[in-house]
C-alpha positions in Angstrom: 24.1 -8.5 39.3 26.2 -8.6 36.0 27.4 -5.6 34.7 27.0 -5.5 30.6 30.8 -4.7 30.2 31.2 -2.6 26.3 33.6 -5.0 25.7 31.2 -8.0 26.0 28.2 -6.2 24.5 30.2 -5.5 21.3 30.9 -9.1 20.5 27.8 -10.6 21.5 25.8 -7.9 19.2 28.4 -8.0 16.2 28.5 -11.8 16.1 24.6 -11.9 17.0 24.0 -9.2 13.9 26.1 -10.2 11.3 23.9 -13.3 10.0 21.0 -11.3 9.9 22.7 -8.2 8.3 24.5 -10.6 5.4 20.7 -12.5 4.9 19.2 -9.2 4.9 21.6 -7.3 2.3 21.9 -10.3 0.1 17.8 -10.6 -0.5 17.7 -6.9 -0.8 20.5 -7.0 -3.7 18.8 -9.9 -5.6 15.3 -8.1 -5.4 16.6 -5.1 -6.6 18.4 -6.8 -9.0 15.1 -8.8 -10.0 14.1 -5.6 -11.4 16.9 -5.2 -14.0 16.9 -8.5 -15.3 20.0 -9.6 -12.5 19.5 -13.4 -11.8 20.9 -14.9 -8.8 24.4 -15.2 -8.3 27.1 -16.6 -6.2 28.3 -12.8 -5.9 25.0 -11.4 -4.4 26.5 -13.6 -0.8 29.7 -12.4 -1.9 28.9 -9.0 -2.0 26.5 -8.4 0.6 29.0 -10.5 3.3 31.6 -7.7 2.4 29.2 -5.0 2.7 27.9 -6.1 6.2 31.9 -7.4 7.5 32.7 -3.7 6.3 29.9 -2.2 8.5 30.4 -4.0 11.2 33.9 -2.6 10.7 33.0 1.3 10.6 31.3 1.1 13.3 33.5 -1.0 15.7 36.4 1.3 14.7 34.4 4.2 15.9 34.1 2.3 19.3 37.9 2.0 19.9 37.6 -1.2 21.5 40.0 -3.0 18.6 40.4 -6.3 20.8 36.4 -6.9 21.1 36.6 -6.0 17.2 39.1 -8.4 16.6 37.3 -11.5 19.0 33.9 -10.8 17.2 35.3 -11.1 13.7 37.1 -14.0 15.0 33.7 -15.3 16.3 32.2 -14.4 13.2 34.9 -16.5 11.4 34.5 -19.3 13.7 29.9 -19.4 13.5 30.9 -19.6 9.5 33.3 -22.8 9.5 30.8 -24.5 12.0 27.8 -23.5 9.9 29.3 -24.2 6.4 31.3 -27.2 7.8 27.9 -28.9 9.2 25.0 -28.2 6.8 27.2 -29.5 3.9 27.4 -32.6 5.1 24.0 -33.0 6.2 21.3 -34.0 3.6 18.0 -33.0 3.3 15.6 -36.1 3.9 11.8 -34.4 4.3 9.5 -34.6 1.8 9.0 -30.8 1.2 12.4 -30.0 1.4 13.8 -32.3 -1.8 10.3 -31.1 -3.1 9.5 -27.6 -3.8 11.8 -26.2 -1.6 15.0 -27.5 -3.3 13.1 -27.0 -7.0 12.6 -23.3 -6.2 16.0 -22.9 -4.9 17.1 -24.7 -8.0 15.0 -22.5 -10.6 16.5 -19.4 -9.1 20.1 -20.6 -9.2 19.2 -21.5 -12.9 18.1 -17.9 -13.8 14.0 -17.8 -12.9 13.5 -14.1 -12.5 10.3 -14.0 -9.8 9.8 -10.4 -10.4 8.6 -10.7 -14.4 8.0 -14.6 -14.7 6.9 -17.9 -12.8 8.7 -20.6 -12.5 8.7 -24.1 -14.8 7.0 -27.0 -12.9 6.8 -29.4 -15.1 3.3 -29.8 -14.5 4.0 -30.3 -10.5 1.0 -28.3 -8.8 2.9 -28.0 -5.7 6.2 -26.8 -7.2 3.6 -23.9 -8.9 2.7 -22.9 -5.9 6.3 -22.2 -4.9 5.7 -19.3 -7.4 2.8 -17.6 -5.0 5.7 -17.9 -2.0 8.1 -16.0 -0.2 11.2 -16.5 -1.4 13.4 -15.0 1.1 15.6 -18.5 2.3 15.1 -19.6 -1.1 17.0 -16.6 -2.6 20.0 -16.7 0.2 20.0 -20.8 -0.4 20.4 -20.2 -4.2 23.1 -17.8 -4.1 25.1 -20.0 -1.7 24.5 -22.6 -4.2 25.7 -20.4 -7.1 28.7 -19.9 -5.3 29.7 -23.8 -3.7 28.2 -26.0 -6.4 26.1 -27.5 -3.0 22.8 -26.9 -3.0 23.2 -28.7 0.7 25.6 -25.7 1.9 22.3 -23.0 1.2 21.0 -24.6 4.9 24.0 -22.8 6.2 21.6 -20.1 6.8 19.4 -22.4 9.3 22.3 -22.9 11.4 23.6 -19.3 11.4 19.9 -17.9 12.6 19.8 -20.0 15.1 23.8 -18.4 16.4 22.4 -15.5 16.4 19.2 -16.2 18.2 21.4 -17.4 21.2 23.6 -14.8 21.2 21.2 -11.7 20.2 18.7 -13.3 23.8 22.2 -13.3 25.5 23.0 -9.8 24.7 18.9 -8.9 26.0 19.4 -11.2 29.0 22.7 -9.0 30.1 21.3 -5.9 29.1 19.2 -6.5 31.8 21.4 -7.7 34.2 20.2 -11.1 34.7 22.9 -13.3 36.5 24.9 -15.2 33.7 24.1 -18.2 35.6 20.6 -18.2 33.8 20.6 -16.0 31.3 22.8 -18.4 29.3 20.5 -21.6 29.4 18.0 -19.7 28.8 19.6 -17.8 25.7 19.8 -21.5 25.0 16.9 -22.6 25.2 15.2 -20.1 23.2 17.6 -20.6 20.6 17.7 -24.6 20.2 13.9 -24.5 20.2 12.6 -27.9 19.2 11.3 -26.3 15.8 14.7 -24.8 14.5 16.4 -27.8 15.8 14.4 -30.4 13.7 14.6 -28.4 10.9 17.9 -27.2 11.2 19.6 -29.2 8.2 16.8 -29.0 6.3 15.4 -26.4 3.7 12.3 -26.3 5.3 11.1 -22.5 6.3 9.9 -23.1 9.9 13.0 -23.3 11.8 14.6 -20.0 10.4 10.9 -18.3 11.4 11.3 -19.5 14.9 15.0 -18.2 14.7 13.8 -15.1 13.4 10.9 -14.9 15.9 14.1 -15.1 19.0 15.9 -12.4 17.3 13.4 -9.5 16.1 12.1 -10.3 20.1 15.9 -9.4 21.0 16.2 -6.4 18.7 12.9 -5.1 19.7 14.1 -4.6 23.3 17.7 -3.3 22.3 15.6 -1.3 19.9 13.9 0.1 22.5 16.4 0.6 25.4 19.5 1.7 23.2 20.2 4.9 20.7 22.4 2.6 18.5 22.8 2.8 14.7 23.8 -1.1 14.2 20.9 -2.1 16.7 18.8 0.4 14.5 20.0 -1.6 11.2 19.4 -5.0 12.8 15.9 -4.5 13.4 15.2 -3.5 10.3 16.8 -6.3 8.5 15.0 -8.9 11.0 11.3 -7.5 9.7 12.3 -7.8 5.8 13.4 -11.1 6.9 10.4 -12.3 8.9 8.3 -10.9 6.5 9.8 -13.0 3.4 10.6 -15.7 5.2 6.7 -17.3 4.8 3.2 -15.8 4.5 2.6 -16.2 8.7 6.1 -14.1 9.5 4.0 -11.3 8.6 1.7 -11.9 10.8 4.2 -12.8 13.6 6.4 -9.4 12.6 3.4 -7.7 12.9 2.4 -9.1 16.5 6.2 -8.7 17.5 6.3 -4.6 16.6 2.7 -4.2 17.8 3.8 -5.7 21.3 6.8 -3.5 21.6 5.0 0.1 20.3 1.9 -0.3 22.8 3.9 -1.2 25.3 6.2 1.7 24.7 2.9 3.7 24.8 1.4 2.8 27.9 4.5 2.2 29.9 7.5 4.5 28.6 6.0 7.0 26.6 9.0 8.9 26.1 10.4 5.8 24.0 7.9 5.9 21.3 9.7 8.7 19.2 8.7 9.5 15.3 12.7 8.2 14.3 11.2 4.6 15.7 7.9 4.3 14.4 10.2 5.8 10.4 12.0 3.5 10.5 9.1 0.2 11.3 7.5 2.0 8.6 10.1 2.0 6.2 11.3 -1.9 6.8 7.5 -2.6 6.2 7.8 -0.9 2.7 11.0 -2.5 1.9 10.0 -5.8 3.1 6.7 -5.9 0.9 7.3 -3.6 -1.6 11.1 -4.5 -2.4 11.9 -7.9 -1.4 8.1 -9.0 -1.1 7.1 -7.9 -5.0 6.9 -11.4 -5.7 4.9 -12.7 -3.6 2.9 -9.8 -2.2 2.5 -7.7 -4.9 2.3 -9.8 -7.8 -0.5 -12.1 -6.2 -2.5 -9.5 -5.2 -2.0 -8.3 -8.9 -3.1 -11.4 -10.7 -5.2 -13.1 -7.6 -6.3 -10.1 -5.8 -4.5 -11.4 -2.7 -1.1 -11.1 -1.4 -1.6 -14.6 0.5 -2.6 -16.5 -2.7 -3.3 -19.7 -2.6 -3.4 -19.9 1.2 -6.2 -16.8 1.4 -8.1 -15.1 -1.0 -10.7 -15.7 -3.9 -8.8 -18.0 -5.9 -7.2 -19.7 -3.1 -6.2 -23.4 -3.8 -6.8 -26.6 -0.9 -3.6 -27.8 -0.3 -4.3 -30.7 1.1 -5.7 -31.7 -2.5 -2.7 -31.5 -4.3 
């Protein structure tokens, strides 16, 4: 039997939450700034790394364990040179991924605002339906881009989800003191599944799903089994992010808290408290209303469905294009 040592869990939750803490903060500024006119910038990854590193920070102090503060920013140092070092020199050779994926993240390092105008295509019918799309990846790709002069360094992202997947099920696997023996290749495994792994240095959307699947799993349980602020914050940001990350991470996100309430409900009753089920409210807002406005609100505005073209009465046949 392991025993989760503070120490331990500290470093595996700090390094395990910061990607999805910097993703999360830097879509959320660059929505809101949407609103006001505020393209994307290289200072929106900028600013929203300091603002998570500086959390991260408050709240480790509070735990006076300085030397598991000091390893996990060190870690968090390390997952950034690996990440930035690899998806730079890596380009993207699939067919959506130079497509519309790369034209959209190129638009919205350009200046598109998604909020108050679509896109230019050129005429492409598949780059115009980038405009009826999630834009989550796209948004942390172009203000990575902004800020290198790479558009290659935006898949940074990819690999940085897919850290935190491993270390977030690690952190799950100890909680509940499975030997290390097998929680690590299992941790493993769920992190380097076979779609985040082909799609890894990529900008292709499936791969940071999956990632995203492996942590809001993760976060659900820690959500559920722990009275912790940063846990609390982590969750959150994993359901803005699954929900903008493409049209079915709704549906998944949706699946994912649905699993975790009934179960709290039928088993552990005690669990389900009104501070949870706030706070899956309020990402749910945030997620659709905030970062989601373009797509969710401004398809259902103009084609009187948030999944336009894939659902709805105007939906388009891909397959045509």
């Amino acid at each position: 039997m392991n025993r989760f040592k503070p120490e331990l869990k500290i470093v595996l939750l700090f390094c395990g939450l910061f990607p999805v803490l910097w993703m999360g903060a830097t879509e959320l500024l660059a929505a809101v700034g949407f609103f006001f006119g505020i393209p994307v910038s290289g200072w929106h990854v900028v600013l929203s790394l300091l603002i998570s590193a500086v959390s991260l920070a408050v709240v480790g102090w509070k735990t006076r364990q300085f030397l598991a503060i000091l390893l996990s920013f060190a870690g968090i140092a390390l997952m950034l040179a690996i990440g930035w070092g690899l998806a730079g020199h890596f380009l993207d050779v699939t067919w959506d991924g130079q497509g519309y994926h790369q034209s959209a993240i190129i638009e919205l390092a350009h200046g598109w605002d998604p909020a108050t105008t679509y896109a230019k295509t050129g005429g492409d019918r598949l780059l115009q339906c980038a405009n009826f799309y999630s834009k989550g990846p796209w948004i942390c790709a172009a203000s990575m881009f902004k800020l290198t002069g790479n558009i290659e360094s935006g898949k940074l992202f990819n690999l940085l989800l897919m850290m935190s997947a491993f270390l977030l099920s690690l952190a799950v696997l100890l909680r509940l003191r499975w030997a290390t023996a097998f929680a690590v290749p299992l941790a493993l495994l769920a992190a380097l599944n076979p779609v985040s792994v082909c799609q890894m240095f990529s900008f292709l959307v499936d791969g940071q799903l999956a990632s995203l699947i492996v942590i809001t799993l993760s976060l659900g349980f820690l959500f559920f089994m722990e009275e912790d602020r940063l846990i609390n914050a982590g969750f959150f940001a994993a359901i803005v992010l699954g929900f903008n990350v493409k049209f079915n991470g709704v549906a998944y996100m949706g699946l994912i808290v649905t699993f975790f309430f009934v179960g709290a409900g039928l088993f552990h009753r005690h669990l389900l408290t009104i501070q949870r089920v706030r706070l899956v409210i309020y990402a749910g807002m945030v997620a659709v209303f905030v970062v989601g406005f373009n797509p969710y609100l401004t398809n259902t505005a103009a084609y009187r469905s948030p999944f336009h073209p894939i659902l709805g009465p105007h939906k388009i046949d891909l397959l045509k294009l």
